[in-house]
Residue, then its C-alpha position, 0 to 999 in steps of 0.5 A: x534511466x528516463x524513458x522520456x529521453x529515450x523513447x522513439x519519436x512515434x510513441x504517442x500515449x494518449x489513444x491508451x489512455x482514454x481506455x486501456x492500461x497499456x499506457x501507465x502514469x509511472x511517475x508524478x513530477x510536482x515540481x514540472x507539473x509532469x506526468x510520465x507515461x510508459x507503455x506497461x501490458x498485462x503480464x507486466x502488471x502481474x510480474x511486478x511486486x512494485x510500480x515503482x523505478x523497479x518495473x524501467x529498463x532500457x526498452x521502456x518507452x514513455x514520456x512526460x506529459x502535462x498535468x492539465x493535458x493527461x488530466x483533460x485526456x483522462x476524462x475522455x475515457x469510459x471504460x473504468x472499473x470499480x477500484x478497491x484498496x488494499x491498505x497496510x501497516x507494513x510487511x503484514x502480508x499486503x503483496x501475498x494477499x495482492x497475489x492471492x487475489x490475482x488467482x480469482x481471475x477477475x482482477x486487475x492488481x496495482x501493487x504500490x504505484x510511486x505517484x500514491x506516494x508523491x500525492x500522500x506528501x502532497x496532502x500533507x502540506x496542503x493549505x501550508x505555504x510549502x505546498x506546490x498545489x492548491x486543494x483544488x489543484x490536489x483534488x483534480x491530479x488526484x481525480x486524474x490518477x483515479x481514473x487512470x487506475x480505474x481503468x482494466x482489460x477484457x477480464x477485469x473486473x475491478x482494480x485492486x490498489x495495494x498502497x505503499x504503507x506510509x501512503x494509506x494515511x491518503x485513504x480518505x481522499x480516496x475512498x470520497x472519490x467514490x462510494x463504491x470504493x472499498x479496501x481491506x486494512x491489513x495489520x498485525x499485533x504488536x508483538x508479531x510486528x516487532x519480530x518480523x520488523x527485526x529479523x529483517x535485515x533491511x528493516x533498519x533502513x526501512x524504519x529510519x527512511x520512514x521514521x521521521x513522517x511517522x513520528x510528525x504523524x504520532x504526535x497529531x495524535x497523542x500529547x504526551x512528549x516523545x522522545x526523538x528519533x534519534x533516542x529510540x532503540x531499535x525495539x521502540x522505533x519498531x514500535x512507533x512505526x507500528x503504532x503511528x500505523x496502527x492509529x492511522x489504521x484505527x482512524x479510517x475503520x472509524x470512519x469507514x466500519x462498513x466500507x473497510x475491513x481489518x484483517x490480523x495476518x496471522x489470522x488470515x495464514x491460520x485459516x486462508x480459506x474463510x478470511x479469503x472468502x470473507x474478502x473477496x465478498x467485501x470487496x464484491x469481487x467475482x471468482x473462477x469456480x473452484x478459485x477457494x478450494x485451489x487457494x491453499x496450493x497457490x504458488x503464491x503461498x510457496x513463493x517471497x511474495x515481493x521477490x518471487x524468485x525466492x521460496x518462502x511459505x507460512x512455514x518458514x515465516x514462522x521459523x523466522x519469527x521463533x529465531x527473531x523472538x531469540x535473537x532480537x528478545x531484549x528489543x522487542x521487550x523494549x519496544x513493548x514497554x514503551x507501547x505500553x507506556x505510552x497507553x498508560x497517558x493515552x486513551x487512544x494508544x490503550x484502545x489500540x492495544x486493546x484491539x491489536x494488543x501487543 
């Protein structure tokens, strides 16, 4: 479906734009130098577990604007809030702490909007012959959409920006766009990490389709020879998903000690109310009174957080993971000893084991 072939003549974006996010930049086009606006309310923005082609039906109205006109419009806009991150490794509890964060009443919540990952590709090449934009040409779309997420309703109070796993390798374009910027890095341990990975049943896909990006990354940080992809079990791609994360994970907290938070998921389930307590006060977020002590009966906790048709609890997430520890014991033995392996000729790979051990 293309809302810029279907959407009725009248429907003109950029009165919204200026200040409301009613008009919400859904995709990224590099190739034309578009952007596509669709109309998107509030409780559409809470509804959604991803920004991405997910939230297009058949009554979406939108269209495809300029680049150079979106960004003109965008600097014409005043009424931004402050924006914050929530950064991850991947299914480590990023959508549940979105959700959870929503409940404080003061935020306004992007889960994984598709154009951070289209600029997360576009970093990677830049100053390289294949890249489509100059940095200078980067730095202004990515100006652009700082803005446009800057932006809130009546009771927002900031924006909170949960990234797409792989697009968190972006963080520090983002946090230089503003000092007030601050994010939460969620993480797990190795080997929690392992088992949640194999007992998914679409994890496979999600580690191959990543894979590749993944490992171009490793290698920037470790010089010991890697085997390829295509050679690694199922366990030891499970683990250098994890790992190549994990560094890129340990890099920006060096970066950012005070401005980024790590938080371990398996900590913030087995004592919600002082992690949660200790995020929303680095994140310098404003809570209805009583928002803490009504945290543990959110039906966020009882719910699949990116399919909230589904029931899921901390219960069950541990039931799932004693079966996966069962079934998948072997790879997830694999992935390990090759985690440890590798930490045996790299300082970089033993001090994240040390700080995440596996």
């Amino acid at each position: 479906m293309n809302p810029g072939h279907n959407r009725p003549a009248a429907y003109d974006p950029l009165p919204t734009l200026l200040d409301s996010p009613d008009s919400y930049p859904q995709k990224l086009d590099l190739a034309r130098s578009c952007i596509l606006q669709i109309e998107l309310d509030e409780p559409a923005y809470q509804a959604a577990s991803f920004l991405d082609d997910r939230i297009l039906g058949p009554g979406t109205r939108g269209t495809w604007l300029p680049i150079a006109r979106v960004a003109a419009a965008a600097k014409l806009g005043h009424e931004t809030r402050p924006l914050h991150f929530i950064l991850h490794t991947g299914h480590v509890g990023s959508t549940l702490l979105s959700r959870l964060l929503d409940t404080t009443g003061s935020v306004l919540s992007l889960r994984e909007p598709l154009p951070l990952r289209t600029l997360a590709e576009a970093s990677d090449v830049l100053g390289q012959p294949e890249s489509l934009l100059s940095e200078p040409q980067f730095e202004l779309v990515l100006d652009t959409f700082v803005r446009l997420w800057s932006r809130g309703y009546a009771t927002t109070r900031c924006v909170v920006l949960k990234a797409t796993s792989a697009a968190a390798r972006v963080a520090p374009w983002l946090l230089r766009r503003s000092a007030a910027s601050r994010a939460v890095y969620l993480n797990l341990q190795a080997e929690p990490y392992l088992a949640t990975l194999l007992a998914g049943a679409n994890s496979p896909v999600d580690l191959r389709g990543h894979g590749a990006e993944r490992m171009r990354r490793l290698r920037t940080r470790v010089a010991t020879p890697l085997e390829p992809l295509h050679a690694l079990t199922p366990g030891e791609l499970t683990a250098m998903s994890w790992l190549a994360e994990s560094l890129t994970r340990r890099a920006i907290l060096d970066q950012w000690p005070d401005r980024v938070l790590a938080v371990d998921f398996d900590v913030l389930l087995g004592d919600l109310p002082r992690v949660m307590q200790q995020i929303v006060d680095h994140l310098q977020l404003p809570a209805e009174p009583g928002w803490l002590a009504q945290l543990g009966s959110s039906p966020a906790l009882a719910r699949y957080s990116k399919s909230p048709d589904h029931e899921y609890s901390p219960a069950l997430r541990a039931l799932v993971l004693d079966q996966a520890r069962r079934d998948h014991r072997d790879e997830i033995r694999r992935g390990l000893a090759w985690l440890e392996s590798l930490a045996r000729t790299e300082s970089a790979v033993a001090r994240v084991l040390e700080t995440d051990p596996a």
